[in-house]
Backbone as JSON Lines, residues from 0, in Angstrom:
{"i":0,"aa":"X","n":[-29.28,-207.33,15.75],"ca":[-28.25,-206.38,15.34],"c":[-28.27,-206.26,13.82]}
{"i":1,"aa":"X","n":[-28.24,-205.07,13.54],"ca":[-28.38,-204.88,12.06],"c":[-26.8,-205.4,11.37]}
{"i":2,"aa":"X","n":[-27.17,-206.36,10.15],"ca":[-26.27,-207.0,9.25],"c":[-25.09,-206.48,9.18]}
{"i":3,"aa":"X","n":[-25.56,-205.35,8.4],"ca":[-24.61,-204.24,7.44],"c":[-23.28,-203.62,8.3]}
{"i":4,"aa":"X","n":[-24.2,-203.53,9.61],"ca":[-23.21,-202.87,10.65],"c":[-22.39,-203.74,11.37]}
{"i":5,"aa":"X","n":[-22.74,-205.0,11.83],"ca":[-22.15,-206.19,11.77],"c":[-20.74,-206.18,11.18]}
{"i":6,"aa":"X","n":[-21.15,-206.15,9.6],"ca":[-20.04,-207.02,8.55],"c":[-18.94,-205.47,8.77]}
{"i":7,"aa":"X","n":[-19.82,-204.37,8.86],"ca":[-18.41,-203.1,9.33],"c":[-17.44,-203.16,10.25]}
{"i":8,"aa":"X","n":[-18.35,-203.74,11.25],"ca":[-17.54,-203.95,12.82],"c":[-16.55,-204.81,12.84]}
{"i":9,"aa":"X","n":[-17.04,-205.76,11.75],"ca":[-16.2,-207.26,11.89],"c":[-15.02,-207.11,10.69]}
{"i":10,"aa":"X","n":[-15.14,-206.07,9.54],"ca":[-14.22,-205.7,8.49],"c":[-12.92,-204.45,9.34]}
{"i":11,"aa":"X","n":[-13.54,-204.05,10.56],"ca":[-12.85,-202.83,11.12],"c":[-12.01,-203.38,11.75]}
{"i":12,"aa":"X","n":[-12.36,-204.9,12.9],"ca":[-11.35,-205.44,13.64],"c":[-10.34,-206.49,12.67]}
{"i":13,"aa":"X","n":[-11.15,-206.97,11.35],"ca":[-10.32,-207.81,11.07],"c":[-9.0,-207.26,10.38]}
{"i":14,"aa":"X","n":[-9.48,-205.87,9.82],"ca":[-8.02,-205.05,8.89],"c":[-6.96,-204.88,10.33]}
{"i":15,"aa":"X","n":[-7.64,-204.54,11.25],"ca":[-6.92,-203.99,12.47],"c":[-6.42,-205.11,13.12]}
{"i":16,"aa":"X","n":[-5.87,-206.22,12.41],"ca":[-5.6,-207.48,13.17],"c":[-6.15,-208.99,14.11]}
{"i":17,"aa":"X","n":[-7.3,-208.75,13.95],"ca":[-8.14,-209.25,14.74],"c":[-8.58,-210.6,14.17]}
{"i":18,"aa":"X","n":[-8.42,-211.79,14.63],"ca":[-8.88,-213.02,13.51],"c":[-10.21,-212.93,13.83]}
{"i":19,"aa":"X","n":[-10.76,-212.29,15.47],"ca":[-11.93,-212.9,15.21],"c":[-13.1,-211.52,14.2]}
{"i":20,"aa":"X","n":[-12.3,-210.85,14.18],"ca":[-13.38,-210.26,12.73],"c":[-13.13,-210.81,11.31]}
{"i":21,"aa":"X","n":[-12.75,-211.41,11.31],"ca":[-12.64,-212.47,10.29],"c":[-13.65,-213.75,10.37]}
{"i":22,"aa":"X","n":[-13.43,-214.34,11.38],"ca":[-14.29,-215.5,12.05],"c":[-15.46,-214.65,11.89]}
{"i":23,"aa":"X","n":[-16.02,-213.74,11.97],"ca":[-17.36,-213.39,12.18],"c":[-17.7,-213.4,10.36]}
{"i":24,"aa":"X","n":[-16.45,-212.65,9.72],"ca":[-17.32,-212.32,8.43],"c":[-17.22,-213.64,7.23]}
{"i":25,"aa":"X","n":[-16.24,-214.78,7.85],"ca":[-16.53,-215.68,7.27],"c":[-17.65,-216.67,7.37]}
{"i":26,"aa":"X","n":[-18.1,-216.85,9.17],"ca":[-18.96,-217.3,9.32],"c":[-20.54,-216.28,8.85]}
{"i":27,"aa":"X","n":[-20.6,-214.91,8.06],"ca":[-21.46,-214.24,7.31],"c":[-21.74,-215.14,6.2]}
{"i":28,"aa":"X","n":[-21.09,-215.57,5.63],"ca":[-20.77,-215.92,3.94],"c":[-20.44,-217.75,3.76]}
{"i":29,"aa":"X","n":[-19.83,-218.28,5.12],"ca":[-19.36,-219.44,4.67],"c":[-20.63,-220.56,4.03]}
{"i":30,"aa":"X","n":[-21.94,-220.23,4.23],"ca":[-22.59,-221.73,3.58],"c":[-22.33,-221.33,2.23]}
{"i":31,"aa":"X","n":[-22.67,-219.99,1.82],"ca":[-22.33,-219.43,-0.1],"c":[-21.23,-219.96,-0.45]}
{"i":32,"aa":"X","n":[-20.01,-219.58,0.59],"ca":[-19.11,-219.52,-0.01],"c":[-18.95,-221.88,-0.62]}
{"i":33,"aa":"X","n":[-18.88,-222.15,0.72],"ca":[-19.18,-223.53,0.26],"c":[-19.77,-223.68,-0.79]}
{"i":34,"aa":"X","n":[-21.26,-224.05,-0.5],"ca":[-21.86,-223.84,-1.6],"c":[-21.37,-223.86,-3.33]}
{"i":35,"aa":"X","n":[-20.99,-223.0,-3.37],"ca":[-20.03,-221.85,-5.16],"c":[-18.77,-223.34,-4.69]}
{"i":36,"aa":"X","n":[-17.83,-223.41,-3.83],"ca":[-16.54,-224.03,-4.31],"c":[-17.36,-225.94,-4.68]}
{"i":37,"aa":"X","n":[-18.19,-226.2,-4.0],"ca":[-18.83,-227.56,-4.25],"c":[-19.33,-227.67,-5.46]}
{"i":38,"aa":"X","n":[-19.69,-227.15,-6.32],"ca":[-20.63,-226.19,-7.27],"c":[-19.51,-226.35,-8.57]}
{"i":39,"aa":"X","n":[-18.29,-226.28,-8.1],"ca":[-17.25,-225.85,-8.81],"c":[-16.65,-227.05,-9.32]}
{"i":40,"aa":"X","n":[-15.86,-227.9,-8.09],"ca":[-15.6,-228.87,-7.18],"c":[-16.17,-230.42,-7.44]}
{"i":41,"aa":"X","n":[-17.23,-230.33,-7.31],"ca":[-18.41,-231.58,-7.12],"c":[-17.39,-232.58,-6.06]}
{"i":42,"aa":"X","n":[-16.61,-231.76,-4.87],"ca":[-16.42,-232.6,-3.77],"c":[-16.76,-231.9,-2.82]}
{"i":43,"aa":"X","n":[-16.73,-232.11,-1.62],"ca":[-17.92,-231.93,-0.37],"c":[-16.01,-231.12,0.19]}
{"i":44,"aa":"X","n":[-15.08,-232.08,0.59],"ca":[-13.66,-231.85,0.92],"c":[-12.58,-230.82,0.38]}
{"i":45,"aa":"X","n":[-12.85,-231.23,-0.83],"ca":[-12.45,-230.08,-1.75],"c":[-12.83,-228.82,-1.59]}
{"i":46,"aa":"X","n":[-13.78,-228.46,-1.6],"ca":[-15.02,-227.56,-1.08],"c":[-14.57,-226.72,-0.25]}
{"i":47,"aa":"X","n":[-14.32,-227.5,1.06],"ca":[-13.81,-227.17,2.38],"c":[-12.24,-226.52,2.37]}
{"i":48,"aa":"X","n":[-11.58,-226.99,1.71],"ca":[-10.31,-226.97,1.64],"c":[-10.49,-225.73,0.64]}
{"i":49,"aa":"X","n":[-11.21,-225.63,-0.18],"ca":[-11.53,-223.9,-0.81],"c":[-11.24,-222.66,-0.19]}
{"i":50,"aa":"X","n":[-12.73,-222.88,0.69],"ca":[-12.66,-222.37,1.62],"c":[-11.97,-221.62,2.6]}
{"i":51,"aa":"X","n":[-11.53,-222.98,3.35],"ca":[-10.37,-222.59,4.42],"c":[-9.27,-222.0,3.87]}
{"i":52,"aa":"X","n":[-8.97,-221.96,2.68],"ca":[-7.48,-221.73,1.67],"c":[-8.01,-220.15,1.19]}
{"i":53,"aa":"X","n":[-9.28,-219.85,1.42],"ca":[-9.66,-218.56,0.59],"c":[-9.85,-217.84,1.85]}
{"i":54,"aa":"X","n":[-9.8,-218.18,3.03],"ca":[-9.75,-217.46,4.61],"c":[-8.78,-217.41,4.85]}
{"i":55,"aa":"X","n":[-7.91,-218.16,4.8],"ca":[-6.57,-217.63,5.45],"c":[-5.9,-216.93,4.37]}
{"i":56,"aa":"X","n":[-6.35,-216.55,2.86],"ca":[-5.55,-215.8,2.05],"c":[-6.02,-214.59,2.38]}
{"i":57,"aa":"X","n":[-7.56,-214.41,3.24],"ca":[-8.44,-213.36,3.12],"c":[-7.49,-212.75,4.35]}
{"i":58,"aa":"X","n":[-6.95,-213.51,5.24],"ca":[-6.13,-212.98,6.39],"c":[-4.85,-212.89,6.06]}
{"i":59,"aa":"X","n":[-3.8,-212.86,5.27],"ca":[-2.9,-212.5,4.32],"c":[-2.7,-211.65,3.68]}
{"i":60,"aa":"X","n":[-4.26,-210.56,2.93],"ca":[-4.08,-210.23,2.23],"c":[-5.13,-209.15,3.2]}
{"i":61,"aa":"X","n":[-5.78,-208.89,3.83],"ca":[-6.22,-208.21,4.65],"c":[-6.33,-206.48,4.27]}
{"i":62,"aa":"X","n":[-5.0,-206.61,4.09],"ca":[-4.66,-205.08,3.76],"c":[-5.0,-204.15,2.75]}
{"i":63,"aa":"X","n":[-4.79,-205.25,1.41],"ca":[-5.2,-205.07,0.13],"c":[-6.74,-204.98,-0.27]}
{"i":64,"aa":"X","n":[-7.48,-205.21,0.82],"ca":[-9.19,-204.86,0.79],"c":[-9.65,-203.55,1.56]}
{"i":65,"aa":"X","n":[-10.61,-202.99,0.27],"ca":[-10.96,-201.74,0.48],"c":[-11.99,-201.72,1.43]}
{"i":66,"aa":"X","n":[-12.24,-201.08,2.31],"ca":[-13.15,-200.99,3.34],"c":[-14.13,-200.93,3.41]}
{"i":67,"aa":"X","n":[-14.24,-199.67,2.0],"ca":[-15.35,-198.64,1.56],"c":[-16.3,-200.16,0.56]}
{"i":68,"aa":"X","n":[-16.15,-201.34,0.34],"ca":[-16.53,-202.17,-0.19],"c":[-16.98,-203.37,0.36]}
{"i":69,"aa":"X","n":[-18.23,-204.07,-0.16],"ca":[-18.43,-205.05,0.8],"c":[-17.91,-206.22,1.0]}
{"i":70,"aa":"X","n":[-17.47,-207.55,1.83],"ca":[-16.41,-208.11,2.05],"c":[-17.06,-209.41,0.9]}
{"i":71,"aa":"X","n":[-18.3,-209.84,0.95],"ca":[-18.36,-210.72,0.11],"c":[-17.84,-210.87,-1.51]}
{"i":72,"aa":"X","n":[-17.9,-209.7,-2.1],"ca":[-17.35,-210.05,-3.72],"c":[-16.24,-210.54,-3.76]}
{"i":73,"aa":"X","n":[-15.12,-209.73,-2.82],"ca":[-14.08,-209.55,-2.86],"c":[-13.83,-211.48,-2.21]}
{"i":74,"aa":"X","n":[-14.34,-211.81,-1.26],"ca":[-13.85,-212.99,-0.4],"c":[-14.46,-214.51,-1.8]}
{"i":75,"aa":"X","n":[-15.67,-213.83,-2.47],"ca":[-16.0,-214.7,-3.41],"c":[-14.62,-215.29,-4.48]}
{"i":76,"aa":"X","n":[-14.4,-214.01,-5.2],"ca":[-13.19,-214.24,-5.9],"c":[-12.14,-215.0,-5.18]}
{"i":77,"aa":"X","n":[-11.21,-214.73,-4.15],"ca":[-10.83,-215.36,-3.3],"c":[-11.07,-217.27,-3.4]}
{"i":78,"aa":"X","n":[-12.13,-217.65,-3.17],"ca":[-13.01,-218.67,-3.2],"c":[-13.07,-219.51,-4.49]}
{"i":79,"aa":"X","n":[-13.54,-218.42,-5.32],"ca":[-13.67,-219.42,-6.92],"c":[-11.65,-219.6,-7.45]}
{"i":80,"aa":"X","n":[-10.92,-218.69,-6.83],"ca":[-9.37,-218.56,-7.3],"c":[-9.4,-220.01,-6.67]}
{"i":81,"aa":"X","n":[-9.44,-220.39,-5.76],"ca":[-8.88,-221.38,-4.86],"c":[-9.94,-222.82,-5.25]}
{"i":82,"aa":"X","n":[-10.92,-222.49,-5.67],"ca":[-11.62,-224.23,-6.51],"c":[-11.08,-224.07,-7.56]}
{"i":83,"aa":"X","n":[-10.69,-223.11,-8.51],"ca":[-10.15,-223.41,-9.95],"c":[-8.79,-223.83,-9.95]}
{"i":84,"aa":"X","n":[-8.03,-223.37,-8.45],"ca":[-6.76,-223.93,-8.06],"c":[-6.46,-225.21,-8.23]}
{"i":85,"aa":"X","n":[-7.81,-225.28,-6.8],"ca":[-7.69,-227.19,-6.74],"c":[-8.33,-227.93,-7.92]}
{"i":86,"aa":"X","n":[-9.5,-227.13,-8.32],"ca":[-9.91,-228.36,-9.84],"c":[-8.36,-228.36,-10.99]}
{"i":87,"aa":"X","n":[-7.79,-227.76,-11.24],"ca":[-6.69,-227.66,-11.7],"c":[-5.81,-228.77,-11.25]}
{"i":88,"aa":"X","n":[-5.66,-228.85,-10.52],"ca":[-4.73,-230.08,-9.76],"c":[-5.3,-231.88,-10.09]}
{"i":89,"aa":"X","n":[-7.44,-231.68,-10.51],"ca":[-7.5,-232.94,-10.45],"c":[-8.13,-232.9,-12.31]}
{"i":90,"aa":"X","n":[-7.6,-231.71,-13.07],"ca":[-7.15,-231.91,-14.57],"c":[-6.91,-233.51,-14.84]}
{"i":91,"aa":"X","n":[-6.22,-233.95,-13.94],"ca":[-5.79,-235.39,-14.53],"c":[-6.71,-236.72,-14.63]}
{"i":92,"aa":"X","n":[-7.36,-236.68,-13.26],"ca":[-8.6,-237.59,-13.01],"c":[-9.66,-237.51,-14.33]}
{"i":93,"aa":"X","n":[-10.27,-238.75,-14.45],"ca":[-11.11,-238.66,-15.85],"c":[-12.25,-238.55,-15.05]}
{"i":94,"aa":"X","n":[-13.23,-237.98,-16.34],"ca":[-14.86,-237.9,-15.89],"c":[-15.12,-239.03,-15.5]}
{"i":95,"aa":"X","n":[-14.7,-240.37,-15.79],"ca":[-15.44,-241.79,-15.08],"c":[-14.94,-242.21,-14.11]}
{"i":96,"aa":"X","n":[-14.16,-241.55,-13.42],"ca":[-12.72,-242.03,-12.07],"c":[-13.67,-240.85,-10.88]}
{"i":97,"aa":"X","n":[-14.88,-241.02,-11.05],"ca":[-15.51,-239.97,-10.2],"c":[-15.58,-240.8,-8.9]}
{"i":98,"aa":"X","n":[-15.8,-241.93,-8.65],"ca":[-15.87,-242.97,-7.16],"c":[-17.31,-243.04,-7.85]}
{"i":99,"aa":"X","n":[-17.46,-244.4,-6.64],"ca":[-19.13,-244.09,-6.53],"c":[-19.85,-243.5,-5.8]}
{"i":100,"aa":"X","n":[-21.3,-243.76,-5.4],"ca":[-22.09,-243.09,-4.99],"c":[-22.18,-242.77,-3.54]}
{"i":101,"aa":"X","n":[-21.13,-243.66,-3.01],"ca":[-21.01,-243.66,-1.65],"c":[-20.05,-242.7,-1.18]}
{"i":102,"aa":"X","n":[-19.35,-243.11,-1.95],"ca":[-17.95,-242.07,-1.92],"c":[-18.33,-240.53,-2.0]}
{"i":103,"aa":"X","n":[-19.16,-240.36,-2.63],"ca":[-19.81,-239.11,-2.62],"c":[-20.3,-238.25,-1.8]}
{"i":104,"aa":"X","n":[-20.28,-237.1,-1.57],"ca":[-21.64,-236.24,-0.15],"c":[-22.03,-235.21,-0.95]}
{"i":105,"aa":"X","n":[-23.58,-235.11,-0.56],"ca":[-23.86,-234.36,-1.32],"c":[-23.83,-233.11,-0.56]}
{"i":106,"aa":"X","n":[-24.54,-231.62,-0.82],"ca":[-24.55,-230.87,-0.18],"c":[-25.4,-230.18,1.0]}
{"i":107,"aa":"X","n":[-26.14,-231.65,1.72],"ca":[-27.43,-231.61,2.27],"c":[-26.3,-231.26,3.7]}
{"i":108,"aa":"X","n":[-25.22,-231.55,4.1],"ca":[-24.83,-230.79,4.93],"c":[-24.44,-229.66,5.37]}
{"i":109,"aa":"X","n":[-24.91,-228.83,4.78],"ca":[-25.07,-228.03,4.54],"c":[-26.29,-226.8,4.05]}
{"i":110,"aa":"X","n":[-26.86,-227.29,4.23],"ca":[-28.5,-226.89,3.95],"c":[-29.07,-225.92,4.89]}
{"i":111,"aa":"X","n":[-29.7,-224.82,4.14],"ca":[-29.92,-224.2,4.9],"c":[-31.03,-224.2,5.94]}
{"i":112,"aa":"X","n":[-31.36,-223.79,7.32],"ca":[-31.99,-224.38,8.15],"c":[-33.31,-224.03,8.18]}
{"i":113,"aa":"X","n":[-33.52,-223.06,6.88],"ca":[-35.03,-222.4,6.87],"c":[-35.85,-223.54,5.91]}
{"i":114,"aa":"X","n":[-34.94,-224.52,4.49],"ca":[-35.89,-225.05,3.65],"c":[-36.42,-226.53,4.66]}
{"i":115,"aa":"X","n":[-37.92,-226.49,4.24],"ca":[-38.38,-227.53,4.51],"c":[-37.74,-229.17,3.86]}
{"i":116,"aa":"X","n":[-37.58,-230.08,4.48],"ca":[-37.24,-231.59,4.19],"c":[-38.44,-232.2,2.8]}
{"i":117,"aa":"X","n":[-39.33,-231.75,2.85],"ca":[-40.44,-232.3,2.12],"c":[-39.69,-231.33,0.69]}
{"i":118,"aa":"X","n":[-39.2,-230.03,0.38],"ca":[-38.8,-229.42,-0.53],"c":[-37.05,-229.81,-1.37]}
{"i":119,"aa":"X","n":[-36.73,-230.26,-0.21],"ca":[-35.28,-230.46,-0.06],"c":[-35.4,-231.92,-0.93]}
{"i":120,"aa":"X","n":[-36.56,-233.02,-0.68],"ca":[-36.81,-234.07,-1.34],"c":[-37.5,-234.34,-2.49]}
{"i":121,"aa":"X","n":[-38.13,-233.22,-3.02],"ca":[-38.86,-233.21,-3.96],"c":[-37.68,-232.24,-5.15]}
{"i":122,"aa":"X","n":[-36.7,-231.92,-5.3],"ca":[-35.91,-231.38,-5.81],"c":[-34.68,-232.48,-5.86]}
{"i":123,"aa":"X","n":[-34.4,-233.43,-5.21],"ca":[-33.49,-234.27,-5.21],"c":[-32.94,-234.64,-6.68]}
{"i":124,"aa":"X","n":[-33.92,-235.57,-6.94],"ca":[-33.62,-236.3,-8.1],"c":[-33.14,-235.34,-9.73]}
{"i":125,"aa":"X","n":[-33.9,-234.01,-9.65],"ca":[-33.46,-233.32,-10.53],"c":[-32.15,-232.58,-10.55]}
{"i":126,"aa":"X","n":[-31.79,-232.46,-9.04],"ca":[-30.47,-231.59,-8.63],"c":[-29.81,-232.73,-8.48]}
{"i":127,"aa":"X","n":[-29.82,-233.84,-8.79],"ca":[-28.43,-235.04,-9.06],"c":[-28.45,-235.4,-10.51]}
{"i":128,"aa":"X","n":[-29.16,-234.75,-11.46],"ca":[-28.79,-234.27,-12.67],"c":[-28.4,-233.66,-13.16]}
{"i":129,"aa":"X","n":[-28.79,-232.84,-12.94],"ca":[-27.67,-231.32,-12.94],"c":[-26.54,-231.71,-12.3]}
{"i":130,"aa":"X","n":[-25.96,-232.17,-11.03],"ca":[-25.03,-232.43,-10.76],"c":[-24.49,-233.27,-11.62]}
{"i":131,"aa":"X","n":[-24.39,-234.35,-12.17],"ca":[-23.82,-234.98,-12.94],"c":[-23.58,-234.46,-14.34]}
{"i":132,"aa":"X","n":[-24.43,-233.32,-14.59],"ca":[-24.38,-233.1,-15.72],"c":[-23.28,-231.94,-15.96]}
{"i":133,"aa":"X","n":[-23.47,-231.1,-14.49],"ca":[-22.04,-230.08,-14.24],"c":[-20.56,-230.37,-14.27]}
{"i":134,"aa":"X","n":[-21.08,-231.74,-13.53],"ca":[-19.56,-232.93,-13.26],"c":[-19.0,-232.69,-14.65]}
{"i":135,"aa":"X","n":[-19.73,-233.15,-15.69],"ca":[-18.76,-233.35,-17.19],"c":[-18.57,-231.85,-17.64]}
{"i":136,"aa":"X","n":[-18.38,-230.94,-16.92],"ca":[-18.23,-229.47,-17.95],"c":[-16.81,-228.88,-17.19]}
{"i":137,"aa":"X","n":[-15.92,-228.22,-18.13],"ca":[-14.52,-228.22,-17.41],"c":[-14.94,-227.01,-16.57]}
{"i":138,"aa":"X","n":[-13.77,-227.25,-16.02],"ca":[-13.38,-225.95,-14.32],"c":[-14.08,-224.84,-15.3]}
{"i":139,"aa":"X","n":[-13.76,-224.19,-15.79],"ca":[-13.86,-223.1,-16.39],"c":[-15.47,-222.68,-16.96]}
{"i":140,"aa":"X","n":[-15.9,-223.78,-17.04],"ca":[-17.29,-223.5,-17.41],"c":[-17.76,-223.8,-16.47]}
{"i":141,"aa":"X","n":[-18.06,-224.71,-15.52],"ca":[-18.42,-224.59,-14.14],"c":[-18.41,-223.27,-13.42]}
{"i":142,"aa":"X","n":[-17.37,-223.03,-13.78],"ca":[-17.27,-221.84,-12.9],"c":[-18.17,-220.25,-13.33]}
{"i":143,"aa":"X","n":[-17.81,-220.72,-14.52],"ca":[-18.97,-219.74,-15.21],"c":[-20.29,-219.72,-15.13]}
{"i":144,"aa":"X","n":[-20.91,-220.97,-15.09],"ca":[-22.21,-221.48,-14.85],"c":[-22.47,-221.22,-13.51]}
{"i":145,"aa":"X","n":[-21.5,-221.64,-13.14],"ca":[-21.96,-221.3,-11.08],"c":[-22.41,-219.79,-10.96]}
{"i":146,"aa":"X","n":[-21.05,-218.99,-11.28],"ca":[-21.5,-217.2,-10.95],"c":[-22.38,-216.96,-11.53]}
{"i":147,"aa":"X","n":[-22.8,-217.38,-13.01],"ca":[-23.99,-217.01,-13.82],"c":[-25.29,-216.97,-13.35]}
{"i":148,"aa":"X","n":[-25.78,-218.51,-12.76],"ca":[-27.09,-218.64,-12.58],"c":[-27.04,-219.06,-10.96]}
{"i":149,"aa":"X","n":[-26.12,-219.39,-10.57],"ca":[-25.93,-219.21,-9.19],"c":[-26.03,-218.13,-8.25]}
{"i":150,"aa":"X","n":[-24.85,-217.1,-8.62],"ca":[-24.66,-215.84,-7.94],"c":[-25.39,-214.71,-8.64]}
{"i":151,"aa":"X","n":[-25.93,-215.15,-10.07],"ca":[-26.47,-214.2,-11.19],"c":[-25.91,-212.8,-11.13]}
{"i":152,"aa":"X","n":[-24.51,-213.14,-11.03],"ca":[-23.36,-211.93,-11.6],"c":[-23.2,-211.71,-13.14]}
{"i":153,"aa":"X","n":[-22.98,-210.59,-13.64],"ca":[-23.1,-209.95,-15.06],"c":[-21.55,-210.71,-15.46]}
{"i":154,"aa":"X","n":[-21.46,-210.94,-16.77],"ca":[-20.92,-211.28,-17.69],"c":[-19.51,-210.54,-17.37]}
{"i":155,"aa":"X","n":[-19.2,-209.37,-17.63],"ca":[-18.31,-208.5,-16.65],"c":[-18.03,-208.66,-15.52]}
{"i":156,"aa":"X","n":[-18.3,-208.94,-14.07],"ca":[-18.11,-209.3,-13.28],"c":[-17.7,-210.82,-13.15]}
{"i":157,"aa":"X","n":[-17.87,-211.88,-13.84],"ca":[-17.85,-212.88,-13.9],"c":[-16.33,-212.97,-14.9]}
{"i":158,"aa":"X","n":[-15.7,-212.06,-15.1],"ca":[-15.01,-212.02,-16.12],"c":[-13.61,-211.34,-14.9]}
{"i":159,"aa":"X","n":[-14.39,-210.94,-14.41],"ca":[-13.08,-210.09,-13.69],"c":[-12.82,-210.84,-12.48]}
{"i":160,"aa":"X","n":[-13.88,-211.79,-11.78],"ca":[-13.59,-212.88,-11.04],"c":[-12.47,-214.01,-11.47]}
{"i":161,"aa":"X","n":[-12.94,-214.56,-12.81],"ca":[-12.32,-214.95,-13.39],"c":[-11.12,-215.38,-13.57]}
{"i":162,"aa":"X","n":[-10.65,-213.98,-13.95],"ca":[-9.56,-213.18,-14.75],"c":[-9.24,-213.36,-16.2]}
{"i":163,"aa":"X","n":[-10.54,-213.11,-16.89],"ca":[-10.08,-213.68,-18.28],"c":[-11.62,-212.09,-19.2]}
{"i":164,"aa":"X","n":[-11.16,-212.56,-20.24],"ca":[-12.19,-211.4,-21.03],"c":[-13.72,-212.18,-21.03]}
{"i":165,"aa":"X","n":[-14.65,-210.77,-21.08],"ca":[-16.11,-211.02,-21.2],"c":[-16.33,-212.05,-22.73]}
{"i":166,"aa":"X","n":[-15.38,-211.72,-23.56],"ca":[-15.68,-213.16,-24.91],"c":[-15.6,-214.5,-23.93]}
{"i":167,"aa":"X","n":[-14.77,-214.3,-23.29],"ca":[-14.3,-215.77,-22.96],"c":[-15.65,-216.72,-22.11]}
{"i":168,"aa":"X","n":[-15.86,-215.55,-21.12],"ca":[-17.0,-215.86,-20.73],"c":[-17.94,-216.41,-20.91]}
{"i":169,"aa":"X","n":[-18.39,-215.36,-22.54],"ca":[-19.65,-215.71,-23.13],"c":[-19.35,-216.92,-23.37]}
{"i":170,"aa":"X","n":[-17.86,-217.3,-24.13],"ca":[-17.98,-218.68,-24.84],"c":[-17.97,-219.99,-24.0]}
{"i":171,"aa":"X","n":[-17.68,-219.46,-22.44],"ca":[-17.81,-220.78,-21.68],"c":[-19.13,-221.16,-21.35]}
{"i":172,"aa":"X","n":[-19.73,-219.69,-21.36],"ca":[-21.15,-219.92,-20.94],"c":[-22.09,-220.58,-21.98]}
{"i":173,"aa":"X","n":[-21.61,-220.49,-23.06],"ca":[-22.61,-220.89,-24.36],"c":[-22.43,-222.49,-25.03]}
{"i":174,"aa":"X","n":[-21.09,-222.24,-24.81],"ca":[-20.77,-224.0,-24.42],"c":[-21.34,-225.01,-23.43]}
{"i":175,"aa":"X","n":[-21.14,-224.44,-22.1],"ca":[-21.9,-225.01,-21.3],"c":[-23.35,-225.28,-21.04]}
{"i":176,"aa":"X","n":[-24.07,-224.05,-21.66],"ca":[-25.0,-224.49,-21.89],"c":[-25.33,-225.32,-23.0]}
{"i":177,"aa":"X","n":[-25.05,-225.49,-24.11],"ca":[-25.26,-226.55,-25.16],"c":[-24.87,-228.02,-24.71]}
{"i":178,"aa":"X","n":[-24.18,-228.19,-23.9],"ca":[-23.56,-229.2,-23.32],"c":[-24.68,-229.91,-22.39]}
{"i":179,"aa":"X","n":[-25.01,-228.88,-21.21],"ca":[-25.72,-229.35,-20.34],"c":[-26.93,-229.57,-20.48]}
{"i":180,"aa":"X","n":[-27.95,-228.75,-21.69],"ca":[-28.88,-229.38,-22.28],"c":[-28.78,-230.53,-23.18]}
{"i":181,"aa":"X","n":[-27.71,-231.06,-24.2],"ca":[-27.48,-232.07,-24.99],"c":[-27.64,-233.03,-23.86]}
{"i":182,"aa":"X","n":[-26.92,-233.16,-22.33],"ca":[-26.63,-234.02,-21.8],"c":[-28.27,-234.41,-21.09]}
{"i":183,"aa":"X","n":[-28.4,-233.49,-20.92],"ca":[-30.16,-234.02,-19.92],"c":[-30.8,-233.84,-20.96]}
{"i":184,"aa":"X","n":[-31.07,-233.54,-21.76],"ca":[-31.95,-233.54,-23.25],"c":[-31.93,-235.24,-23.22]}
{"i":185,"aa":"X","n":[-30.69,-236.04,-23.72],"ca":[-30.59,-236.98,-24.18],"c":[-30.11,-238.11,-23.2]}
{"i":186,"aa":"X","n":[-30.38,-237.72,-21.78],"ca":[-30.48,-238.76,-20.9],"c":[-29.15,-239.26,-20.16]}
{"i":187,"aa":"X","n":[-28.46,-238.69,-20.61],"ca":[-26.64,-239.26,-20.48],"c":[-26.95,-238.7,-18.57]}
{"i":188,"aa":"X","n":[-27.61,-238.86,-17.93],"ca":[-27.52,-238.24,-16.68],"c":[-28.82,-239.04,-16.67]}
{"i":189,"aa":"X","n":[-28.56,-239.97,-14.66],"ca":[-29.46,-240.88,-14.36],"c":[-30.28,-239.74,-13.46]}
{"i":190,"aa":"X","n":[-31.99,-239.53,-13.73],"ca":[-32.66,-239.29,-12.86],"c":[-33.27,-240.2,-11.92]}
């Protein structure tokens, strides 16, 4: 069945009341959407709780989405509102109050079912640098970094997700990057 017509069918029943066109167009989007709030997050739970908090607003707010538009941008924003929510809440926790390693999950549950295990392992050790190295950059630049090179949304768009100006942007983005190269430049992140 073609995609496009899919995500119509499933945007037509869900305005018209229907949870399970909802259920269909979240299960379209939910590994991304995960994905972006973990990304955000650096918790597996948190993540989830994004998520589920950015679906049932998506069924709340139902009305207020244009038709003529596709459901992902709109459900994205949604998504990053609701990790900058909850990273907001753990403002207080310090960068070293992270748990350990156990305590941790990474995002291999989630993986998609096409990459090979031999690829998935040979990328490990560098993508738990970067992770650690994202860990130390606030909500706000995370979040910037995520849509940036993640979703590779324009500066403008990333701004209106946001809700803040394209300066602001730039300056989270330019920060963050100086940051996240100083930090793996100079080792402060175990490979």
């Amino acid at each position: 069945m073609d995609p496009e017509r899919t995500e119509q069918e499933a945007i037509r029943r869900w305005r018209a009341g229907d949870p399970e066109g909802l259920a269909v167009l979240v299960r379209l989007y939910e590994l991304r959407a995960l994905r972006t709030a973990y990304l955000i997050l650096q918790d597996r739970m948190d993540a989830e709780d994004a998520v589920q908090n950015a679906s049932l607003r998506a069924w709340i707010y139902r009305r207020r989405f244009d038709p003529q538009r596709p459901f992902w941008p709109w459900f994205l924003q949604l998504v990053i509102r609701e990790a900058r929510r909850i990273a907001g809440r753990h403002l207080s926790k310090s960068v070293s109050d992270t748990g350990s390693d156990a305590d941790r999950v990474d995002m291999e549950g989630w993986k998609d079912p096409g990459h090979a295990p031999d690829l998935i392992a040979e990328r490990k050790e560098s993508v738990r640098a970067l992770r650690q190295a994202l860990q130390r950059l606030s909500p706000a630049q995370r979040t910037a970094v995520v849509l940036r090179y993640y979703h590779s949304l324009a500066e403008k768009e990333i701004a209106e997700i946001m809700g803040c100006s394209v300066g602001a942007v730039k300056h989270y983005l330019y920060e963050a990057r100086l940051r996240l190269r100083d930090m793996l430049d100079s080792g402060e992140t175990q490979l």
